[in-house]
Structures are given as structure tokens and as C-alpha cells.
N, C-alpha and C positions, 0 to 999 in steps of 0.2 A: 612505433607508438600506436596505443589506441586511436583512432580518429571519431569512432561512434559504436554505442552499443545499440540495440535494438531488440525491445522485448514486449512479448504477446502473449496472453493466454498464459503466463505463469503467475502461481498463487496469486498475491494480490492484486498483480499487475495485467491490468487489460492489455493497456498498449502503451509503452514508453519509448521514449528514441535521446539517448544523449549523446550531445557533442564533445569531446572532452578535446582539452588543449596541451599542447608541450609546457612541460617545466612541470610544477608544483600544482597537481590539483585537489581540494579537501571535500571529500564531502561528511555532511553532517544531519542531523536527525533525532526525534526524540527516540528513547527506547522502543522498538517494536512499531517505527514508521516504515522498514521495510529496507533498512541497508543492507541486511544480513539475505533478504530476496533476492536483491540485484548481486549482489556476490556470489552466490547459489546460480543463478543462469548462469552465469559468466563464469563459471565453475563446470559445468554443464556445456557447455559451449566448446571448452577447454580439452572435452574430454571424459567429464567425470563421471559417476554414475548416474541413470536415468530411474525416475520414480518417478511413476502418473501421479501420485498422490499431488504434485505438484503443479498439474493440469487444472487450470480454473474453469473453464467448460468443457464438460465431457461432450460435448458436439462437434468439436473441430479441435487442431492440432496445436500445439505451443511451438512455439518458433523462438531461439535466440539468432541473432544475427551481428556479427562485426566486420566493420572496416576498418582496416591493419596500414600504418603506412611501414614499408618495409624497404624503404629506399636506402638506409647505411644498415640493415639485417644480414649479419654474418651468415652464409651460409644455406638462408631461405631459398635464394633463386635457384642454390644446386639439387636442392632436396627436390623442389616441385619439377625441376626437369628431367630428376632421376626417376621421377613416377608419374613421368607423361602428364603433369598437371598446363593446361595453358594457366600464361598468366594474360590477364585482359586489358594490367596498368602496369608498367613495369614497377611504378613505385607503390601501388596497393594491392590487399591481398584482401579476400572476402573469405571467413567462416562461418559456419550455419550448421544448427544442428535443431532438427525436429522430434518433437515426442509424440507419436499420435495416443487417441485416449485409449487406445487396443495393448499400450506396451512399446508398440513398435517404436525402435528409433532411426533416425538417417541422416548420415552427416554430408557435408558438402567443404570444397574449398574450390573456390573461384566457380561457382554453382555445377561444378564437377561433383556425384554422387559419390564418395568415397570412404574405406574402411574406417573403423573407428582406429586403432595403432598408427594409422600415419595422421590423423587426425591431431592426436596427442602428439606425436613427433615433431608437426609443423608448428602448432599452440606454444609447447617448449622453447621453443625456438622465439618466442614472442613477448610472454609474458611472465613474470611469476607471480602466483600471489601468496603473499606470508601470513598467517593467521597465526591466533595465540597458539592452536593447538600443534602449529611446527613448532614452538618453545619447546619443546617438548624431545622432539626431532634432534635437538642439540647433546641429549645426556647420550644418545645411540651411536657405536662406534660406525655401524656405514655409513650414517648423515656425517659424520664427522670427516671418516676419510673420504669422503664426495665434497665435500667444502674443500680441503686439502689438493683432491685431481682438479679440482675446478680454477682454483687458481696458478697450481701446475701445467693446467694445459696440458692434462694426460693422455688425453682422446684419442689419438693415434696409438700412441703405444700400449695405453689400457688395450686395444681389440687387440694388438701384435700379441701382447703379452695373452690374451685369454686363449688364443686359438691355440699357442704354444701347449697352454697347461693343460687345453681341453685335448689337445695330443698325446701330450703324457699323461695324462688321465685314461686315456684310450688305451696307452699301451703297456699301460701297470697292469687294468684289467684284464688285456689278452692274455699277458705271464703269471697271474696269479690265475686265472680260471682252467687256464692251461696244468699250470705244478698242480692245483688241487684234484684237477680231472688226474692227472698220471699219477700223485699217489694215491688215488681210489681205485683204479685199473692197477695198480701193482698189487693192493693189498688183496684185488679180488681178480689177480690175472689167473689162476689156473681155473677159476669159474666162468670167465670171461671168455678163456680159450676154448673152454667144453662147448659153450652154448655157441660161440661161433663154428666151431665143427659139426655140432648137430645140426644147426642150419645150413652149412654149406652143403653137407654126405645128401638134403635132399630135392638140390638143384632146380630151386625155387625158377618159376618161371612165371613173368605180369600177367596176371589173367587167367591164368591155368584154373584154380577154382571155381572159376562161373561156367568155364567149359567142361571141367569133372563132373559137376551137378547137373548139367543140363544129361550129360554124358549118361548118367545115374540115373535118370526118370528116365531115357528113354529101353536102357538098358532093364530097368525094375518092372514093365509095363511093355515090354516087345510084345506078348504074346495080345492082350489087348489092342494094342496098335497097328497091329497086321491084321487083324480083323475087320478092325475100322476099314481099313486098305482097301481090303478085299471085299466088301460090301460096297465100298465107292468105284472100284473098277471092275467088278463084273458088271454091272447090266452096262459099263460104257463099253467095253473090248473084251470080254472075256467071255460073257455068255454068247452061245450061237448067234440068239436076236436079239445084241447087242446095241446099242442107242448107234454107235459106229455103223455097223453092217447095214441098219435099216437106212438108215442117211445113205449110205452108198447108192442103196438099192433103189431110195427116191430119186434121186438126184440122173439115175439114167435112165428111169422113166420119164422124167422133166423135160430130160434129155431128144427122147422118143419122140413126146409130143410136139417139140418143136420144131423138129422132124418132118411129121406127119399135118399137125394144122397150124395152116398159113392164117392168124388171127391178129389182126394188129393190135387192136385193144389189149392182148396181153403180153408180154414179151417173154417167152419162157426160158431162154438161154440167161438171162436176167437172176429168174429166179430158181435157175441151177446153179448161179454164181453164189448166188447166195446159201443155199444150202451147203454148196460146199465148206464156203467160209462156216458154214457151221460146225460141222464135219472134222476140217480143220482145227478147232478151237478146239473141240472135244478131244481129238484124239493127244494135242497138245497136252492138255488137260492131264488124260490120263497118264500121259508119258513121264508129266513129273511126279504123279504118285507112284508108278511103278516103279522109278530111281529112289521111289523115298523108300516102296516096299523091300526093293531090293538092298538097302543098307542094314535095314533093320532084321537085328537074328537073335535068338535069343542064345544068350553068350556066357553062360554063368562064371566061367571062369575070367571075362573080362570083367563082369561086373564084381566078383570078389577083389578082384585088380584096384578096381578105383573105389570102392569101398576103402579099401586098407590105404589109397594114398590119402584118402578125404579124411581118415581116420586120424592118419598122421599129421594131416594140417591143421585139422580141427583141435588136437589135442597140445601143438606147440601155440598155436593164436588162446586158448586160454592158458596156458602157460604165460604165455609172455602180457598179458591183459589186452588183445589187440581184435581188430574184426575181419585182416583180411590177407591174403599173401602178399599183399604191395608192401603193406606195415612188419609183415617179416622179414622181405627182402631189406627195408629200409632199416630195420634192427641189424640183421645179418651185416650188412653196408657200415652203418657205427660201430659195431663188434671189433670188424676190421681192421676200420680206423685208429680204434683206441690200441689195438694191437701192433698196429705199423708202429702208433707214435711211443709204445712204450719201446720198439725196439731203438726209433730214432729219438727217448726224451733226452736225452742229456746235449745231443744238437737242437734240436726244438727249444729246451731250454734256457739256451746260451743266446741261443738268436735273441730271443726274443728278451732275454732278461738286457742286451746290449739294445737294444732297440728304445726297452724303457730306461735306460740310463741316459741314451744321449739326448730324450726326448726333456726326461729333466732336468736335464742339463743346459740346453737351451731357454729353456721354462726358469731357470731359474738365474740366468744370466738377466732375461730381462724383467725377472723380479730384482735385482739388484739395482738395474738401470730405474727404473720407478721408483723403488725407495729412494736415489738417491735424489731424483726429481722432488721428492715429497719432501724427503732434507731438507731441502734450500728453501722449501715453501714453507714451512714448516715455521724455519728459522725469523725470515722474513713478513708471515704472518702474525706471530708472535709480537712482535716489535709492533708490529701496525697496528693490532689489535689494541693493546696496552694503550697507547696514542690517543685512537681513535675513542675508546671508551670513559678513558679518564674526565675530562669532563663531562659524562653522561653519573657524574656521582660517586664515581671512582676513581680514588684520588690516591688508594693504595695497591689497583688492580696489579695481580702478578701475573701474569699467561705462558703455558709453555705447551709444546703438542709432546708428547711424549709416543715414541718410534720404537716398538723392541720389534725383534725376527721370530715370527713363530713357524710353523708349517707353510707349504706353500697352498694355497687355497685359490680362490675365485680372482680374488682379488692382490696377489700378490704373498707375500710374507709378511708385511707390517700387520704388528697389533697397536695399536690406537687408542688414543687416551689424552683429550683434553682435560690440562692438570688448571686448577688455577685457584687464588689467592686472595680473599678483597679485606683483609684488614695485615697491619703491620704484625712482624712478628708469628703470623699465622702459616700450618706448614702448608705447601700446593697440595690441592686434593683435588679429586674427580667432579668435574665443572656441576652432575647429578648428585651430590653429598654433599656440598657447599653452598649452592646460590638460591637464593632465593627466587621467586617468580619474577618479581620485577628486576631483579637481576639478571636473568634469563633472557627477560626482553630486551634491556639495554646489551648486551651481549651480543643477541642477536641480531639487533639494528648495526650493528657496527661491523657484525660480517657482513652481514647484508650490503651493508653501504662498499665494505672491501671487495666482495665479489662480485656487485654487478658493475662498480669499476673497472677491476678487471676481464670480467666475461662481454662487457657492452652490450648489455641485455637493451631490448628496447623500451620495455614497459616493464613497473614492478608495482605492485599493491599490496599498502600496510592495511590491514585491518586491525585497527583497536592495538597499534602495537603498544602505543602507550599507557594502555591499562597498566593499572594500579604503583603510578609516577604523577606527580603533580608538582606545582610552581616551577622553581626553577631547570630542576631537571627535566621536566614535559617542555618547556622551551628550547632549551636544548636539544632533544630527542627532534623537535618539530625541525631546529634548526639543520641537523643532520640530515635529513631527510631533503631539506630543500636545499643541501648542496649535492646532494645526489640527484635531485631534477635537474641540475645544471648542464650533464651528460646523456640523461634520461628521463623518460617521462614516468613521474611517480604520480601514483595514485594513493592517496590516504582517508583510509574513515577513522572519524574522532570523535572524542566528546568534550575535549580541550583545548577550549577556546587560546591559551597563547598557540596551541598547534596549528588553529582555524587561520588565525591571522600571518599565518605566512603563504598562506598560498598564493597560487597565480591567480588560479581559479579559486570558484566556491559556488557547490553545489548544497541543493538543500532536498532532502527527502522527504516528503510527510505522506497523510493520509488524509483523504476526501472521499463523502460519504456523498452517494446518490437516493435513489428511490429503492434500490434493490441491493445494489454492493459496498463494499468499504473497497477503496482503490488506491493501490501505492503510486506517487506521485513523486516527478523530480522535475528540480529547474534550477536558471541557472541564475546565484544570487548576484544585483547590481553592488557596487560600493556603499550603497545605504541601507540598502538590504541586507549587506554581510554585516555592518554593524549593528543591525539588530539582532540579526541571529548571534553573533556574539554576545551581544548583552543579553538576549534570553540564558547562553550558557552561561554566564556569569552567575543572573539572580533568579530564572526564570519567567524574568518580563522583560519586554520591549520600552515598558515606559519608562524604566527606571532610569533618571538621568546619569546618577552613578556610574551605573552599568553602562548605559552608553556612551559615558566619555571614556571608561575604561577600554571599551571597544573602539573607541574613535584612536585612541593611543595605542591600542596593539595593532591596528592595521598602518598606522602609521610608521609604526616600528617596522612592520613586517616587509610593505612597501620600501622602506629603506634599505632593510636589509638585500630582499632581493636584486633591490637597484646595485 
């Protein structure tokens, strides 16, 4: 159940904090006091989309914040330790989601910073809330068959079942892109075969291209390039008085003087060492351009050679629309391929075509095992439903799910189709061609009241489900509702007072005006308080004695009933 919502900085609301209680809680409001804001956080909170517009000071951040008690929650405590969540209460859980005024959002669960998808995964898991506009949700065959897995308890075999199909889904594609590849390689095998022997006859090699070019300039430019050479290694070695020979020739005079004057101030065997290292480099120096001069020749008949291979790869790379010999090689490589597999298609084919048979085969064993789950829910929904609605005004309600086998798909092979009936005599038809709005909503309430029976949800929020229902049937509606607080805690917004006076609780929304803002307000109504705000919904005033004894009898009644 909810335990508290807490909310700052959104639209109307500066700062609110409610406590809400187990069983049956109402809240209520004039039009446009701000019930539809606090559903919107808490919508938000949940999960939903974020929009600054929603931000009431663009100087600091909006914050929703709730505490969750989660102590009978199916399944919560596996989820948070399947995602490293601590929990800080074993029986409470904390959600928080921020919108700063920049866009940004950031969620939390047990003040842990985390992704919005698990966010929504764990919220699920917590609360639902029903607005008019899921009525709506009810004419669509996947909400349909979601109500259906939901009271089936499909959830296990729903994932067996999808990974099956998304198998054989995988393995239809391999055999059918497979058959289409080999009859487009048959129809163009002896074109196929050409172009793969043209590429093999000229024994492509990774790289070869950047070393033909390089191969190419130096070969087109020899005669230039020995020049160069030859201007950098004469005056080092090659002329008489060479940069080389004169260093020699210093370097044993250096030699001499060291010799000859005993000077300590200079150390001259020092600086023959050094000269020589000069010496040394130089001739080094020269040694690798002479290896360079000596490679380079000018060679016309090689360079006609790699001309005519460059010719050759340049003219199959536009051919084939490509930029380089790797992309040949890699063409050439496919070529192959498709020519192995036209020799081996009819085993390629076989494999694989047995491969996606047994795959939907399996796929389709446990689409049978699911429908037949949905059978029985089906059957037994039906029944409850009818029950359950009839006195929501429906006193000739006929319901039946209606099951055919189509293709296998996402979800199974069932095609879907809530039929149903609300006067005698009339034939079933598609629950979206027959019922009217407020019939949609009693409809609704009554799966609702079936499925979170059976799912043991903790929390669930009607919003306005009783729109356009009044007297006896709005007490009723209100009354279903509060046997569904019995198991869980429901939350309802109304504007119908026999609705108001069943709850446990009673909350009241309004608006309060300061020096600068209008601010959404909530609190929580005493027993004399609830009766006047009922008797406001009755006549619009608190004074009216009328009205107020009318309100003093429907709390009375309500109180009883709940007792």
C-alpha cells in the first residue's frame, strides 16, 4: 500500500505531504482544485513521462517522493535483490523521481540512483492506477488478452513461450534468406562464377595496393631521386674533402695536441671523443642514404609491371563499386561462398528448413499449452464477470471471451474478442460496438475488482471511474470498490457523494490563495468535516440542513456497511 505521497515544486503544489491509510480511501474536490495534479506526480513518480512545463519554480527541482509498505508484495523483495537494490525496511520501500528545470530527470528506489525501466518494473509491482481514459483500453484486443494472462497467471510461460517463437522466428529467417540468396546465385551462377575467377586468376594480396603505389612514385621519379642522393652524399663521403675525411683529419690533430700540450684547463682527448662521435653519425648518416641510393634504378620495364597490375585493380574496384583490394578480396571471399553453397543448397536447405520446423514445433506446442490456460480463464472470467456486474445496472449482462487460432505471433495464436450483451434478446457483439461509456466503466470496475483479487496488487486508484453513473448505481459502484479495499488498499477520486461516504478515509483537495501564488492544498477530513463536504456535493453549501442530514445518513450507512 501507499503509506505517504510527498510533493514539491509541481504545478500548483509548493509542498504537500499525504498520509494515506489501508482499506477504502476518497478523495474529493471542486473541479480544478488540483486532484488531477496529484495524480499527474504520482503518475510521474511511477514512471511516466516528464515535462518541465510542470515545474512551478524554474529555480530549483520538483521532487515526488513515496513510501511503499511492501510487506505481503508478491515478488518486490526478488526484483530489488535481482538489481543489487538494498532495502533499508524490510517492510518499506521509498520511490523518488526528480525533474530539474533544465529537462533533466533522476529516479531513485530506496535513495539508490536508478534507471527509469526498473523504476517502472518495481511501481508495477505496486500500484495501478485506472483512469477513464483506460475505458478505452478495454475495446483493444492486447488489453484484453493481458486481463485474460493476468488472471491465468501466465507469466512463466508467457517468457517460455516468447523465447520459443523468437527461436523460430530466427530460424524461418535463416531458411528463407538462405532459399532467396541461392535462387538469386542460380539465376546469376554463371555470372557469379566469371567474376569469381576473374578475381581469383589475380591473386589478390591485403595491402599489396599501398605498396604498388608507393612502388610507382618511386619507380616514376628514380632519376630525380638519385640526384637528390647524390647532392646529399657527396660533400658527406664522396667528395675528396668530404665533411667525413675533414673530421678524420681533425680529429688526429686533436689527437696530436694532446699529445704535445700538457694543458689542464682543456682536455683534448675529450674533444676528439667527441668529434669522432660526430664523425660517426655522419658517416652513419650517409650509409642509409647510400642503401637508399643503391635500391633505386630506374627500371622501366618494372614500372610498366606495376603500372599494368594497378591498372588491373583499379579497373576491377570500379567495376565492382569498391575503394580498395581488401573489399576485393572480401567480394572474391562471398563469391565463393555463394558458390560452395549453391553446390551444397539442397543440404543447406534441408538442414535448415528441419531446423525451423522443430523450432515451431516447440513454439507451438506451448501456444497450445497457453491457450489452453486462457480456456479456463476465459470460461471462468465470464461467469464472474456477469456476477459481478449485474448489479452495477446490469441486469441482462451476457459476457463471453471469445478464443479462435490464428497464426502464431508474439503473443501466442489466440485471436481475442470480448463479445457481450446488455439487453434481452440482443445478439453478443464486440464489447467496442455495443456499450456505451458508462457501461465501459461499470465493465471495467468489475475486472478490475476481479483482477486485483486475483493478482493481490497492493494499491489500486480509481479516478472519476464513476463518471457519468449516478443514484443507485454510483452506490453500488462505490460499494464494489470498498469490498475491494477489504484485500487492498484503494484509492478513489469522486464527485459522488453516496461514493464519498463509504470510505475509511476522506481527503479533501482545494486551493488557497497567498500574496503571489494560488496553491493546491490537501487534508485530511474529521467526521464533521466529511459531512459537510458531502453536503457541499449534494447542494453546494455546507449550510443547508437538508444536505447535511442527507450527509449525516450516508456516512452512517457507509460506517455500517464497512463495519
Amino acid at each position: 500500500m501507499i503509506k505517504s505521497l510527498h510533493i514539491t515544486n509541481y504545478a500548483l503544489i509548493d509542498d504537500i505531504e499525504i498520509d494515506f491509510s489501508e482499506g477504502f480511501n476518497i478523495i474529493t474536490g471542486e473541479t480544478g482544485a488540483g486532484k488531477s495534479i496529484i495524480l499527474g506526480a504520482l503518475t510521474l513518480l511511477l514512471g511516466g513521462r516528464a515535462d518541465t512545463k510542470v515545474i512551478r519554480c524554474s529555480d530549483r527541482k520538483s521532487v515526488i517522493e513515496a513510501v511503499f509498505c511492501i510487506r505481503d508484495t508478491t515478488g518486490i523483495k526478488e526484483l530489488l535483490l535481482e538489481n543489487d537494490l538494498d532495502s533499508h525496511n524490510d517492510d518499506e520501500l521509498i520511490l523518488r523521481r526528480e525533474l530539474a528545470p533544465q529537462g533533466r530527470t533522476r529516479a531513485f528506489i530506496n535513495d539508490t540512483p536508478t534507471k527509469l525501466p526498473l523504476l517502472r518494473r518495481v511501481a508495477e509491482r505496486l500500484v495501478d492506477i485506472h483512469s477513464q481514459h483506460e475505458n478505452q483500453l478495454l475495446t483493444q484486443a492486447d488489453y484484453q488478452l493481458g486481463i485474460l494472462d493476468s488472471l491465468a497467471t501466465n507469466d512463466k510461460i508467457i517468457i517460455e513461450y516468447r523465447k520459443a517463437y523468437n527461436t523460430f522466428r530466427n530460424a524461418l529467417k535463416d531458411f528463407t534468406d538462405t532459399r532467396d540468396l541461392i535462387l538469386r546465385s542460380r539465376d546469376d551462377a554463371d555470372f557469379v562464377q566469371f567474376q569469381y575467377e576473374q578475381l581469383s586468376k589475380l591473386s589478390l594480396e591485403p595491402g599489396e595496393q599501398i605498396s604498388l603505389e608507393q612502388e610507382r612514385e618511386i619507380l616514376s621519379n628514380a632519376d630525380e631521386l638519385k640526384n637528390s642522393l647524390s647532392l646529399a652524399l657527396d660533400p658527406l663521403v664522396n667528395l675528396q674533402d668530404s665533411a667525413v675525411s675533414q673530421l678524420s683529419a681533425a680529429i688526429a690533430a686533436v689527437r696530436d695536441l694532446a699529445d704535445s700540450l700538457n694543458d689542464n684547463s682543456l682536455d683534448f682527448n675529450s674533444l676528439a671523443d667527441r668529434l669522432e662521435t660526430a664523425r660517426i653519425d655522419i658517416s652513419d648518416v650517409a650509409y642509409s642514404l647510400s642503401q637508399t641510393d643503391a635500391s633505386i634504378a630506374a627500371d622501366p620495364e618494372r614500372l610498366a609491371e606495376v603500372e599494368e597490375r594497378l591498372g588491373a585493380l583499379y579497373s576491377l574496384e570500379l567495376k565492382h563499386h569498391v575503394s580498395d583490394v581488401d573489399a576485393l578480396i572480401e567480394l572474391r571471399d562471398n563469391l565463393g561462398k555463394q558458390l560452395e553453397a549453391l553446390e551444397n543448397a539442397d543440404m543447406i536447405m534441408a538442414k535448415l528448413e528441419t531446423a525451423a520446423k522443430r523450432a515451431k514445433k516447440v513454439a507451438w506446442n506451448l501456444a497450445e499449452k497457453l491457450s489452453g490456460t486462457r480456456m479456463k480463464a476465459a470460461a471462468e472470467f465470464s461467469e464472474k464477470l456477469q456476477e459481478r456486474a449485474k448489479p452495477l445496472g446490469m441486469p441482462n449482462l451476457r459476457f463471453e471471451v471469445s478464443l479462435t487460432r490464428g497464426k502464431l505471433g508474439p503473443d501466442g495464436f489466440d485471436q481475442i474478442q470480448f463479445l457481450c450483451a446488455f439487453n434481452k434478446n440482443q445478439a453478443l457483439m464486440p464489447v467496442g460496438d455495443t456499450a456505451s461509456g458508462g457501461e465501459i466503466s461499470r465493465l471495467m470496475l468489475s475486472i478490475k475488482s476481479i483482477v486485483a483479487e486475483k493478482m493481490h496488487l497492493p494499491a489500486i486508484i480509481f479516478d472519476e471511474v464513476d463518471t457519468g453513473v449516478s443514484g443507485d448505481i454510483a452506490v453500488r459502484m462505490g460499494a464494489l470498490m470498498s469490498e475491494i479495499s477489504r484485500y487492498l488498499q484503494v484509492i478513489t477520486i469522486t464527485h459522488l457523494p453516496g461514493v464519498a461516504a463509504l470510505g475509511d478515509s476522506h481527503y479533501k483537495v482545494y486551493k488557497e490563495d497567498d500574496d503571489t501564488y494560488t496553491n493546491t492544498r490537501i487534508k485530511t477530513l474529521s467526521i464533521d468535516e466529511r459531512a459537510d463536504e458531502i453536503a457541499f456535493m449534494i447542494s453546494g453549501s455546507t449550510s443547508d440542513e437538508t444536505a447535511l442530514a442527507n450527509a449525516r445518513t450516508l456516512l452512517s450507512k457507509g460506517l455500517k456497511y464497512n463495519n
